[in-house]
Predicted model as a PDB file, atoms N, CA, C, CB and O in Angstrom, pLDDT in the B-factor column:
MODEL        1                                                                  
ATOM      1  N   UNK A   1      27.906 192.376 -63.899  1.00 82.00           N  
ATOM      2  CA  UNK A   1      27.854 191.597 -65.108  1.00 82.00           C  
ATOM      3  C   UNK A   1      29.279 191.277 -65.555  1.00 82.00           C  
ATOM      4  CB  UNK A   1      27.075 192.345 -66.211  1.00 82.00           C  
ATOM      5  O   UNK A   1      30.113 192.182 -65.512  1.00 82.00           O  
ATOM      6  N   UNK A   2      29.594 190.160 -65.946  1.00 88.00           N  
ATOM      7  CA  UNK A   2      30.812 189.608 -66.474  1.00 88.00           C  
ATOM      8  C   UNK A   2      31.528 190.638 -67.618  1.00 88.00           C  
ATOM      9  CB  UNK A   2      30.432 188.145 -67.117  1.00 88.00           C  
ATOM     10  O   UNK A   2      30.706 191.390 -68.143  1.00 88.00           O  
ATOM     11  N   UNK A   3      32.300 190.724 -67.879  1.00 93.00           N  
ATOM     12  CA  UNK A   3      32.828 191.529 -69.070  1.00 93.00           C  
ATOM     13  C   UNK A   3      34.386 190.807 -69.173  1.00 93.00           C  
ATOM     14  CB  UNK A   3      32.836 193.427 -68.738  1.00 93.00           C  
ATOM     15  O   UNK A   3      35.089 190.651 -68.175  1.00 93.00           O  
ATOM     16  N   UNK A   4      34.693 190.500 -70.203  1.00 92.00           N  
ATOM     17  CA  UNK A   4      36.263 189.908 -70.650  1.00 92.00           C  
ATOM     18  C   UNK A   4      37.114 191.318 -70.656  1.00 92.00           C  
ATOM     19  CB  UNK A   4      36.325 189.025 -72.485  1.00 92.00           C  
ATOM     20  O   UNK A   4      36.903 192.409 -71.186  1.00 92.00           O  
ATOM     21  N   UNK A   5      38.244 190.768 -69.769  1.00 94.00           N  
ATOM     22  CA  UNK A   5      39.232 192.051 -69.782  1.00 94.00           C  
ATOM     23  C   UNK A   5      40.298 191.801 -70.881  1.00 94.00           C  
ATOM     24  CB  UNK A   5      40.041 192.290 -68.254  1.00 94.00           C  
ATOM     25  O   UNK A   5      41.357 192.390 -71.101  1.00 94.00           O  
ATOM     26  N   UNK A   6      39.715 190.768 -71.496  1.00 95.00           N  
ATOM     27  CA  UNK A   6      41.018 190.998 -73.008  1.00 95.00           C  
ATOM     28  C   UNK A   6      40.514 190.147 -73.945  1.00 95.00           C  
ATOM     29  CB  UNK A   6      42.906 190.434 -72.781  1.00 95.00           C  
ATOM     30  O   UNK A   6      40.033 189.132 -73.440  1.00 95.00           O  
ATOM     31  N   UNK A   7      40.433 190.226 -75.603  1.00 95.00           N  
ATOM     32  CA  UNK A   7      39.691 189.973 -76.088  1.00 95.00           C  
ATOM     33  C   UNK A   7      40.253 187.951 -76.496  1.00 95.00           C  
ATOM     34  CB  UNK A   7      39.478 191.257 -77.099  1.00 95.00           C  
ATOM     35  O   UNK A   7      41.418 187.554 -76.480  1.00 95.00           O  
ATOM     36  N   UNK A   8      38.816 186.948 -76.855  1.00 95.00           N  
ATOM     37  CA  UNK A   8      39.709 185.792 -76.732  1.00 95.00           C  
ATOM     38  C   UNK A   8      39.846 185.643 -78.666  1.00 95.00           C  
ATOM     39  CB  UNK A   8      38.829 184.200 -75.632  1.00 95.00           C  
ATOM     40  O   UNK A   8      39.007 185.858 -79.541  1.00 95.00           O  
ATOM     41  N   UNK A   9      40.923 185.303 -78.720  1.00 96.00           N  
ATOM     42  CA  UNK A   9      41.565 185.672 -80.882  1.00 96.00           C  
ATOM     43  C   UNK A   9      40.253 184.180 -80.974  1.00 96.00           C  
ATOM     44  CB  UNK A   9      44.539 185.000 -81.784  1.00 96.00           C  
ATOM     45  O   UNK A   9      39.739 183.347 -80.227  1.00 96.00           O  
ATOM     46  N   UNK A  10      40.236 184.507 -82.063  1.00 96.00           N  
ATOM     47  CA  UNK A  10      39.419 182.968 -82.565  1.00 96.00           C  
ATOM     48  C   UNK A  10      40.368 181.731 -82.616  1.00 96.00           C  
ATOM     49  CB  UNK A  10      38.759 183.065 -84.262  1.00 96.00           C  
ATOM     50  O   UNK A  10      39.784 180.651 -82.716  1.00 96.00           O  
ATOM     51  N   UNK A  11      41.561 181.704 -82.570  1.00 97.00           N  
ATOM     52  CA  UNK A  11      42.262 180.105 -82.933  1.00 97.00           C  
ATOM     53  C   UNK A  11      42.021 179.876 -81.169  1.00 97.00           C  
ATOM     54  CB  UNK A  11      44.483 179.990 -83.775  1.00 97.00           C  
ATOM     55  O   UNK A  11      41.933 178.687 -80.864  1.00 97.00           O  
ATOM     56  N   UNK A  12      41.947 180.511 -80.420  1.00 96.00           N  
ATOM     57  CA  UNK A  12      41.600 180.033 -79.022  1.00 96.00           C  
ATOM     58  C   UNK A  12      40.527 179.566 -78.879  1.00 96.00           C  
ATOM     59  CB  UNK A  12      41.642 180.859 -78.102  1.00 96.00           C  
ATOM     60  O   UNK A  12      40.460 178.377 -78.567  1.00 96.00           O  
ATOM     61  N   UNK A  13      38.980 180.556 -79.108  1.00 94.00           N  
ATOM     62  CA  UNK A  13      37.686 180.330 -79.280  1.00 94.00           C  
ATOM     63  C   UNK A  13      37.399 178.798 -80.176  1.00 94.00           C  
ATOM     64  CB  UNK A  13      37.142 181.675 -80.012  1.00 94.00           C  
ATOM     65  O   UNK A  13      36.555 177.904 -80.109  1.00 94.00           O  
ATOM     66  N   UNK A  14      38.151 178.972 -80.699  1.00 94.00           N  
ATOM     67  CA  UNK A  14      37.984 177.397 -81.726  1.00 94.00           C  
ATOM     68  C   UNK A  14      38.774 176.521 -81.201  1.00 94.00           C  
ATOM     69  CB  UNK A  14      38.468 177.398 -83.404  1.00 94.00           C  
ATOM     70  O   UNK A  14      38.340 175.451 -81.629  1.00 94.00           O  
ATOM     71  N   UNK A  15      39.727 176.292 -80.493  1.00 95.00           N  
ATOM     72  CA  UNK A  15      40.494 175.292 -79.812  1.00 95.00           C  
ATOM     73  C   UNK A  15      39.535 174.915 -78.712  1.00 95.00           C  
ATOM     74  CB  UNK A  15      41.938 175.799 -79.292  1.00 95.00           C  
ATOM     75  O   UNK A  15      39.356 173.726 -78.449  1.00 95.00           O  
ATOM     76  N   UNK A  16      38.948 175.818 -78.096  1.00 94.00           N  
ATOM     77  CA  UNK A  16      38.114 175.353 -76.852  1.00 94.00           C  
ATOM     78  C   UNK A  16      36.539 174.655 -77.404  1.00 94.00           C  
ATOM     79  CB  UNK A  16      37.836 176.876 -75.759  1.00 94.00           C  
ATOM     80  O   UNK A  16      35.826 174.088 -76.575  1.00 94.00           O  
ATOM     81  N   UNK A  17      36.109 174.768 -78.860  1.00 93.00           N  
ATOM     82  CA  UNK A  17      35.106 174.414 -79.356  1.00 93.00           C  
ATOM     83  C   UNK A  17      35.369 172.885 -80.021  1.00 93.00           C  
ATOM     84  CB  UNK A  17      34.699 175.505 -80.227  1.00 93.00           C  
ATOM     85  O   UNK A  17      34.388 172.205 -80.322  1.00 93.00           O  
ATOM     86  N   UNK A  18      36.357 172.516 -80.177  1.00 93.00           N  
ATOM     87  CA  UNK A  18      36.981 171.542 -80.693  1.00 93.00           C  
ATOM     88  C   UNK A  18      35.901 170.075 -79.959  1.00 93.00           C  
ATOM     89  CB  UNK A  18      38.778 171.723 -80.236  1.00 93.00           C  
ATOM     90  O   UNK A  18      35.765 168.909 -80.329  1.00 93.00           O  
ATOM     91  N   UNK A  19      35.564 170.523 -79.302  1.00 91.00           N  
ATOM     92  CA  UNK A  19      35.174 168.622 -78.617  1.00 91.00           C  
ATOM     93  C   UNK A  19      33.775 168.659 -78.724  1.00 91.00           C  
ATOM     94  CB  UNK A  19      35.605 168.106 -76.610  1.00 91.00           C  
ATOM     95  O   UNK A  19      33.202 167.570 -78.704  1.00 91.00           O  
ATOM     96  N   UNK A  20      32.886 170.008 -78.869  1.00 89.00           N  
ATOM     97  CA  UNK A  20      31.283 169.746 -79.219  1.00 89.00           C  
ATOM     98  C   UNK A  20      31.149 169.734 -80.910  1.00 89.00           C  
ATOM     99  CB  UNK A  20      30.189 171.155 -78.495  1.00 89.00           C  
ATOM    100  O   UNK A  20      31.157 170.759 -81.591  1.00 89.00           O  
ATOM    101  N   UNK A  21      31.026 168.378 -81.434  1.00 89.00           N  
ATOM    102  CA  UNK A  21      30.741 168.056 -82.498  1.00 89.00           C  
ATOM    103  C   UNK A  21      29.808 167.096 -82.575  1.00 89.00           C  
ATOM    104  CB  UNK A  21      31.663 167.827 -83.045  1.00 89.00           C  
ATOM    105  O   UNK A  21      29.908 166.172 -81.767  1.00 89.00           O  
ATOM    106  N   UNK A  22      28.730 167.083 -83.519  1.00 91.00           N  
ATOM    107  CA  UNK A  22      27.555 166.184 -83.570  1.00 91.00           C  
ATOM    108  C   UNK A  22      28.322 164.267 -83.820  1.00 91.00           C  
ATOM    109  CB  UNK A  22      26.398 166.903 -85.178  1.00 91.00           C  
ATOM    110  O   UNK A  22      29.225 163.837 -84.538  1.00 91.00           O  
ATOM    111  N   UNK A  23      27.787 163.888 -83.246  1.00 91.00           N  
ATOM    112  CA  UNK A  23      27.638 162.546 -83.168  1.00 91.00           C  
ATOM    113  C   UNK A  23      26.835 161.498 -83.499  1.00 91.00           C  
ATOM    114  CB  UNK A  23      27.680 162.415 -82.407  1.00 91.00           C  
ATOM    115  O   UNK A  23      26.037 161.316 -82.580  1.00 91.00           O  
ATOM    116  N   UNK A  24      26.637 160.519 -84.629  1.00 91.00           N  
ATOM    117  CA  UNK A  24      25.928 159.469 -84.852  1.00 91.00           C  
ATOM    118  C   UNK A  24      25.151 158.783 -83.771  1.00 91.00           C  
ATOM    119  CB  UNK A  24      26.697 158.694 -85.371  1.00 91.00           C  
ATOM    120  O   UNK A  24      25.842 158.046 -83.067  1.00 91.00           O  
ATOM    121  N   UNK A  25      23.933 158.848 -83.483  1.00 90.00           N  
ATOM    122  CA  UNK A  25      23.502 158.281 -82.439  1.00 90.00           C  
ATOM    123  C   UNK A  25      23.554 156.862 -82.741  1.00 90.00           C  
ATOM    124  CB  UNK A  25      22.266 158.770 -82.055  1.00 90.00           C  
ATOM    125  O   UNK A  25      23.658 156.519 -83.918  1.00 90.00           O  
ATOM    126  N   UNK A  26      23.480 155.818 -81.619  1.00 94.00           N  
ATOM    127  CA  UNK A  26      23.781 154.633 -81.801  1.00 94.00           C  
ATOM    128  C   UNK A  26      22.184 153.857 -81.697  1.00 94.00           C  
ATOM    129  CB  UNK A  26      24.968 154.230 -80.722  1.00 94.00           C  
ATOM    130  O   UNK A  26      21.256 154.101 -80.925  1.00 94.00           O  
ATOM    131  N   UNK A  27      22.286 152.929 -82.705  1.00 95.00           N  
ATOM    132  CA  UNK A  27      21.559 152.033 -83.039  1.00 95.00           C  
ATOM    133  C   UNK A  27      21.247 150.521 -82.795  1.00 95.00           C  
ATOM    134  CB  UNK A  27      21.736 152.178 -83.839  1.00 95.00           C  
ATOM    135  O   UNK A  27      22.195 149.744 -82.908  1.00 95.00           O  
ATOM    136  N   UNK A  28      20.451 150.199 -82.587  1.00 95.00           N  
ATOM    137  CA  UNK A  28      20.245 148.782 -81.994  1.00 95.00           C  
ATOM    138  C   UNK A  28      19.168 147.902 -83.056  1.00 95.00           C  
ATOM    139  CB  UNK A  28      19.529 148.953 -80.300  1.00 95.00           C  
ATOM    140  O   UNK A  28      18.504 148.638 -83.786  1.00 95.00           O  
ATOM    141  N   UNK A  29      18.959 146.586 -83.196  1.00 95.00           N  
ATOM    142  CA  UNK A  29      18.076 146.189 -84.053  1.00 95.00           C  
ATOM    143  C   UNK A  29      17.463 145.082 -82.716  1.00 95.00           C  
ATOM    144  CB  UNK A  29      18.768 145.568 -85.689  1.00 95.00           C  
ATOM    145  O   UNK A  29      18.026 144.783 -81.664  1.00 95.00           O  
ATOM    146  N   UNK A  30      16.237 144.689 -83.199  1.00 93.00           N  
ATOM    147  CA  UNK A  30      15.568 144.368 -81.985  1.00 93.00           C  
ATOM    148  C   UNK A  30      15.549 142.946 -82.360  1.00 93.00           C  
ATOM    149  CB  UNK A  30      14.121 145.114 -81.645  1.00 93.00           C  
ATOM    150  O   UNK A  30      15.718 142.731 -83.561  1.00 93.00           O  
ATOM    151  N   UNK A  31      15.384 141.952 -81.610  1.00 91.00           N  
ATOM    152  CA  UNK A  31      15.806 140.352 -81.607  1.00 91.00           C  
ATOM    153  C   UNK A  31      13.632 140.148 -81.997  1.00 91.00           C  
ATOM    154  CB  UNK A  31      16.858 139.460 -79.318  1.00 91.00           C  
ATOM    155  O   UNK A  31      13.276 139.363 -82.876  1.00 91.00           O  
ATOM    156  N   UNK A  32      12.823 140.773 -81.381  1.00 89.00           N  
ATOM    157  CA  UNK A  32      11.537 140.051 -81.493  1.00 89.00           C  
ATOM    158  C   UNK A  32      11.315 140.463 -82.979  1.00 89.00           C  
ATOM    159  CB  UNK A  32      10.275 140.517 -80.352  1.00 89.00           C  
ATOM    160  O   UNK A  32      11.256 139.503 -83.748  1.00 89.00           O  
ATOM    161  N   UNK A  33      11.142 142.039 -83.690  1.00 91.00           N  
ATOM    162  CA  UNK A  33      10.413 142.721 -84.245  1.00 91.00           C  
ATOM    163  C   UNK A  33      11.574 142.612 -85.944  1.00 91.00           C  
ATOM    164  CB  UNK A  33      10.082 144.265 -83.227  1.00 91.00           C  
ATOM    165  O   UNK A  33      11.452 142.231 -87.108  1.00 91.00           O  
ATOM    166  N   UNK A  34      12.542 143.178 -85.118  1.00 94.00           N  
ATOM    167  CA  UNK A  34      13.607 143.127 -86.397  1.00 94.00           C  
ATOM    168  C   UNK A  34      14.133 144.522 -86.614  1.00 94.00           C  
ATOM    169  CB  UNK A  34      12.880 142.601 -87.887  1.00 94.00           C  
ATOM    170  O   UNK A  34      14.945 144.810 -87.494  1.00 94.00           O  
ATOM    171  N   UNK A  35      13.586 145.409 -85.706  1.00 95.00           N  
ATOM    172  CA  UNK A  35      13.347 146.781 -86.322  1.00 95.00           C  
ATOM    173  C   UNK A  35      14.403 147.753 -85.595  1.00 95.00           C  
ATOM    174  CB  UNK A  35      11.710 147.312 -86.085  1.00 95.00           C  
ATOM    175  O   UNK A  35      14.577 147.656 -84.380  1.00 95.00           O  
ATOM    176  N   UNK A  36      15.110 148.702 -86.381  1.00 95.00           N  
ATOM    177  CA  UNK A  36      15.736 149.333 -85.893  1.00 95.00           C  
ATOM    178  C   UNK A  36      15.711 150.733 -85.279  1.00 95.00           C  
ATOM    179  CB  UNK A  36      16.277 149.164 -86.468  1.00 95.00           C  
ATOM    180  O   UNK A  36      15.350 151.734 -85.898  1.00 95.00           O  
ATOM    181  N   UNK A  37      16.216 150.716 -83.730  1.00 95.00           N  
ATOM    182  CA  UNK A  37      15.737 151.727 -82.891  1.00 95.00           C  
ATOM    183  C   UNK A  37      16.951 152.063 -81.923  1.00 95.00           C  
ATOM    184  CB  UNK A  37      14.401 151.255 -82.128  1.00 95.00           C  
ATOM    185  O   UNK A  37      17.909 151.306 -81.765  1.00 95.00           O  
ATOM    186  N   UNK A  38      16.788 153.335 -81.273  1.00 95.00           N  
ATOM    187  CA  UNK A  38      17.594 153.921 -80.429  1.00 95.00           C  
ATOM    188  C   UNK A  38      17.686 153.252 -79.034  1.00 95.00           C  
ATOM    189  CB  UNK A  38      17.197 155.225 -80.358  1.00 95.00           C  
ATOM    190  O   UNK A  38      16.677 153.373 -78.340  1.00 95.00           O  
ATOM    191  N   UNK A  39      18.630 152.632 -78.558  1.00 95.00           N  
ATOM    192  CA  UNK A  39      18.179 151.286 -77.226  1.00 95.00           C  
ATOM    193  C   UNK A  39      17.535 152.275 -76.088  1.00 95.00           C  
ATOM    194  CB  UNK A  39      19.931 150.189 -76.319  1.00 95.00           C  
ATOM    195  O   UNK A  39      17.479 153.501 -76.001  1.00 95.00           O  
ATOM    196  N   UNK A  40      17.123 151.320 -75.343  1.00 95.00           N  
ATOM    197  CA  UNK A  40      16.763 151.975 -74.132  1.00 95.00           C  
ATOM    198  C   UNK A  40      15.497 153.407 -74.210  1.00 95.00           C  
ATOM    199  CB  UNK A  40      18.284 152.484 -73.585  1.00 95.00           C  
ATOM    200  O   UNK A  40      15.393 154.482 -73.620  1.00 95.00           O  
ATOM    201  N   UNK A  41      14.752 152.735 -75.198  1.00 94.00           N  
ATOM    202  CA  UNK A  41      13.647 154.026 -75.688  1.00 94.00           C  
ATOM    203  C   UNK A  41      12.619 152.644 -76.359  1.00 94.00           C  
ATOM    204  CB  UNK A  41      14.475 155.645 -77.268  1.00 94.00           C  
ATOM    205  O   UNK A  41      12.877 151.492 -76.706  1.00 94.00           O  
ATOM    206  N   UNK A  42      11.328 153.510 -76.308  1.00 94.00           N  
ATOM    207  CA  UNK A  42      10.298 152.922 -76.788  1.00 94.00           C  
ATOM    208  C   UNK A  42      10.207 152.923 -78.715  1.00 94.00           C  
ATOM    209  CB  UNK A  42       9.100 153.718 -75.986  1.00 94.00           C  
ATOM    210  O   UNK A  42      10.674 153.690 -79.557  1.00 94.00           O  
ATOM    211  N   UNK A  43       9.772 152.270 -78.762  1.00 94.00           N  
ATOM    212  CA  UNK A  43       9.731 152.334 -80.973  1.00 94.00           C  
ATOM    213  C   UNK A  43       8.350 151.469 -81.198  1.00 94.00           C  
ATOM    214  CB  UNK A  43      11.577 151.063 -82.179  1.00 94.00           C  
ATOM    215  O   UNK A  43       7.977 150.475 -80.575  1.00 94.00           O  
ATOM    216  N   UNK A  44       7.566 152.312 -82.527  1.00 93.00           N  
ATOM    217  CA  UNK A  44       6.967 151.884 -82.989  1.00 93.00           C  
ATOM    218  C   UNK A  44       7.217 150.833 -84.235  1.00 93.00           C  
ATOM    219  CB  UNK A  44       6.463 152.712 -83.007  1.00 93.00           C  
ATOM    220  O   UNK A  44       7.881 151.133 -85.228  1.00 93.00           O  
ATOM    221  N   UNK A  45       6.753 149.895 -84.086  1.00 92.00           N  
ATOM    222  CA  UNK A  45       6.292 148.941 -85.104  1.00 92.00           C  
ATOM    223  C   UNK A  45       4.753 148.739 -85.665  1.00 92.00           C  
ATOM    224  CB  UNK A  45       6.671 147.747 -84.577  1.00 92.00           C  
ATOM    225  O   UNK A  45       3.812 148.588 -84.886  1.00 92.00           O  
ATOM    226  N   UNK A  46       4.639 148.748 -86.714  1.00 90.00           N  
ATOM    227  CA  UNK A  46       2.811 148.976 -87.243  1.00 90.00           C  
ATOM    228  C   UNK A  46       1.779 149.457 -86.501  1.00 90.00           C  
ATOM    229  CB  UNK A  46       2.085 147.736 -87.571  1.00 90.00           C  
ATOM    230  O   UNK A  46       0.642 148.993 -86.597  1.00 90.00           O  
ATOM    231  N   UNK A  47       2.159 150.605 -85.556  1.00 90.00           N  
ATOM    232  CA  UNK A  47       1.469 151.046 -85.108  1.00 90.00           C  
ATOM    233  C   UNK A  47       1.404 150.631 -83.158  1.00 90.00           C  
ATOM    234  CB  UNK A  47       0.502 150.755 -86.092  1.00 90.00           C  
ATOM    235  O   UNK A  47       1.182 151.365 -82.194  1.00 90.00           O  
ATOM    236  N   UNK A  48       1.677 149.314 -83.243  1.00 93.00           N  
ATOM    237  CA  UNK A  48       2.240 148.648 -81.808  1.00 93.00           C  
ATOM    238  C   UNK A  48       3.259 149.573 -80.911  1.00 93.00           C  
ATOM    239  CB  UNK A  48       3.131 147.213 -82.176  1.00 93.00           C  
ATOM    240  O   UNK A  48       4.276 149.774 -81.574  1.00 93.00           O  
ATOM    241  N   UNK A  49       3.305 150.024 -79.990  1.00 94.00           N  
ATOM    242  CA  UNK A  49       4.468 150.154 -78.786  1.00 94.00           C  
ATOM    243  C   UNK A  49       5.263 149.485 -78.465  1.00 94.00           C  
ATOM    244  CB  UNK A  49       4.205 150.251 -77.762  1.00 94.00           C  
ATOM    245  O   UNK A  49       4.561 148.622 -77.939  1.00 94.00           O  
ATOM    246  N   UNK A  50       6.707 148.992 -78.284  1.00 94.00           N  
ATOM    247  CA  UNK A  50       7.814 147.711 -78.144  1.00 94.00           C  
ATOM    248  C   UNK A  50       8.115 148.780 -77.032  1.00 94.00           C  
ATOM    249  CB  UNK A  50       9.197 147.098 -79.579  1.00 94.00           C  
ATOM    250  O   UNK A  50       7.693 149.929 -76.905  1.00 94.00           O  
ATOM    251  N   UNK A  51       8.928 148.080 -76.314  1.00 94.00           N  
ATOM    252  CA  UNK A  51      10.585 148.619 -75.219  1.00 94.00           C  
ATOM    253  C   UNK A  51      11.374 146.962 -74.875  1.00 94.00           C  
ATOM    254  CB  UNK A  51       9.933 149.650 -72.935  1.00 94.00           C  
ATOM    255  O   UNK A  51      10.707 145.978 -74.557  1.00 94.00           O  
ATOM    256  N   UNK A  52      12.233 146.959 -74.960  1.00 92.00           N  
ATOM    257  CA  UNK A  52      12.728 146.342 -74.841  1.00 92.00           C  
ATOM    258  C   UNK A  52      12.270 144.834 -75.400  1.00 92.00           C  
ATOM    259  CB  UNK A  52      12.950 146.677 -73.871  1.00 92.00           C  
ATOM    260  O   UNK A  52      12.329 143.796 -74.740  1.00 92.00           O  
ATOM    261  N   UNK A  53      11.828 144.956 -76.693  1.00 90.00           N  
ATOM    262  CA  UNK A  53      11.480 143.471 -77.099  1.00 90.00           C  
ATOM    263  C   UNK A  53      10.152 142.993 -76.656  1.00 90.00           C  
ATOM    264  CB  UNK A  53      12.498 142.482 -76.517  1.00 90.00           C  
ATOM    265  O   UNK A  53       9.623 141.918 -76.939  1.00 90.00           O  
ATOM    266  N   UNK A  54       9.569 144.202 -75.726  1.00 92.00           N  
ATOM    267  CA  UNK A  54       8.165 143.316 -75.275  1.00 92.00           C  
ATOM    268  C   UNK A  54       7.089 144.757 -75.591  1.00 92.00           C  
ATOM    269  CB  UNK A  54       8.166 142.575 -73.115  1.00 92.00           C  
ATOM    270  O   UNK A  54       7.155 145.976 -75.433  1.00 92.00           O  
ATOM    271  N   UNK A  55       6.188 143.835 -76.079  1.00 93.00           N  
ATOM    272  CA  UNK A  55       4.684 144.843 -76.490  1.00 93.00           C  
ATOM    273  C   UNK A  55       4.490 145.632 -75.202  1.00 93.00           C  
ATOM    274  CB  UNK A  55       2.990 143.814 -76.841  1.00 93.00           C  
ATOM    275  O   UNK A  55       4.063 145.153 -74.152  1.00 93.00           O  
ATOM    276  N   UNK A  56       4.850 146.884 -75.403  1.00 92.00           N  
ATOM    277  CA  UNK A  56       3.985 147.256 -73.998  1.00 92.00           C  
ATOM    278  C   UNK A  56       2.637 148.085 -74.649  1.00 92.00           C  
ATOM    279  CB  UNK A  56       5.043 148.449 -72.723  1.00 92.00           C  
ATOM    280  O   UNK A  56       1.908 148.110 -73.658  1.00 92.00           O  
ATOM    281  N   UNK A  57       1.885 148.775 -75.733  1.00 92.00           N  
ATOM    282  CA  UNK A  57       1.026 149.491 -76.067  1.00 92.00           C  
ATOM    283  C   UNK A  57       0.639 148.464 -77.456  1.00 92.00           C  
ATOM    284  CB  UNK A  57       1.526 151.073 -76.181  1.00 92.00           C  
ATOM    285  O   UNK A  57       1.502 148.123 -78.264  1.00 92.00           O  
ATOM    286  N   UNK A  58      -1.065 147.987 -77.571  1.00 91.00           N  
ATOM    287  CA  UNK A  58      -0.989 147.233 -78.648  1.00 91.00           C  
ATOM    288  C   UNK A  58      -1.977 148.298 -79.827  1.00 91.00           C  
ATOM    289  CB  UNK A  58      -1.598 145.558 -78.236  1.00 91.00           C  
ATOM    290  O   UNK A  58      -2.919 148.941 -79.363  1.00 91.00           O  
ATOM    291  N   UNK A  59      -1.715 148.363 -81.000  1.00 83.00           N  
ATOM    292  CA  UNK A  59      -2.490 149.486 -81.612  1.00 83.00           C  
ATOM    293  C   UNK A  59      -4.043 148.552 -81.594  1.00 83.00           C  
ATOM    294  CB  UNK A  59      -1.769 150.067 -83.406  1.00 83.00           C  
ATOM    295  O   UNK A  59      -4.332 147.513 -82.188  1.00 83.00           O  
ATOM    296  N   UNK A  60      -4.755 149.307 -80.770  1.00 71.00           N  
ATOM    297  CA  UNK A  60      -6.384 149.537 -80.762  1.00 71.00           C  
ATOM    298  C   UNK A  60      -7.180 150.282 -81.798  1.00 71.00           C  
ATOM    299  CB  UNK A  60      -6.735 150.253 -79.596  1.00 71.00           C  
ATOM    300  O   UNK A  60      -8.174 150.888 -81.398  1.00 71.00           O  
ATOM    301  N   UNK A  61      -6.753 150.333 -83.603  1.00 69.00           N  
ATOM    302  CA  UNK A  61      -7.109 151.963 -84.018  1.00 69.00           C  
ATOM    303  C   UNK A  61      -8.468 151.273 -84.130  1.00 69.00           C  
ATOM    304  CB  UNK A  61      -6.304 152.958 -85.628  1.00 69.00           C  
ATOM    305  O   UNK A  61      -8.512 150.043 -84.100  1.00 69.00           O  
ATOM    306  N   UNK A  62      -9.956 152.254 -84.301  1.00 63.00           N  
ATOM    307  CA  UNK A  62     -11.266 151.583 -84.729  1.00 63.00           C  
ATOM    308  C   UNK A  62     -10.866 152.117 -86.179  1.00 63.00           C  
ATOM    309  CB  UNK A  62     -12.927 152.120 -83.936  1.00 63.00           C  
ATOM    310  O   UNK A  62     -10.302 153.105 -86.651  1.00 63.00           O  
ATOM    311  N   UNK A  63     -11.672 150.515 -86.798  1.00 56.00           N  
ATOM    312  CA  UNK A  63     -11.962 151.225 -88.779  1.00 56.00           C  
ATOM    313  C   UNK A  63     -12.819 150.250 -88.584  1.00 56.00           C  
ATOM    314  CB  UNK A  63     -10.618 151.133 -90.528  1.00 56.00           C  
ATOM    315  O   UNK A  63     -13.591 149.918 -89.483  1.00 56.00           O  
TER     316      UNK A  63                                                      
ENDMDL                                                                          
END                                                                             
């Protein structure tokens, strides 16, 4: 099993943590629907399925 042969101070531990920080995911608005979504992923609109600007799932609900 691994064991550190000397202990690491925290201004090190935190220098090496420095670059994983949360990030704004990026956003796209869609040219058919209008609606804003994460690109390259599916999004609902009123219940409809979109990807890329085209219906792929149409909402069927029964009432």
């Amino acid at each position: 099993m691994a064991h550190p042969k000397r202990k690491i101070s925290k201004q090190r531990r935190n220098k090496r943590r420095t670059h994983y920080k949360a990030e704004a995911p990026s956003l796209t608005t869609c040219q058919t629907t209008g609606a804003v979504h994460v690109p390259h992923t599916a999004y609902n609109v009123d219940g409809n399925l979109y990807y890329n600007g085209k219906l792929v799932i149409e909402n069927t609900s029964i009432g």
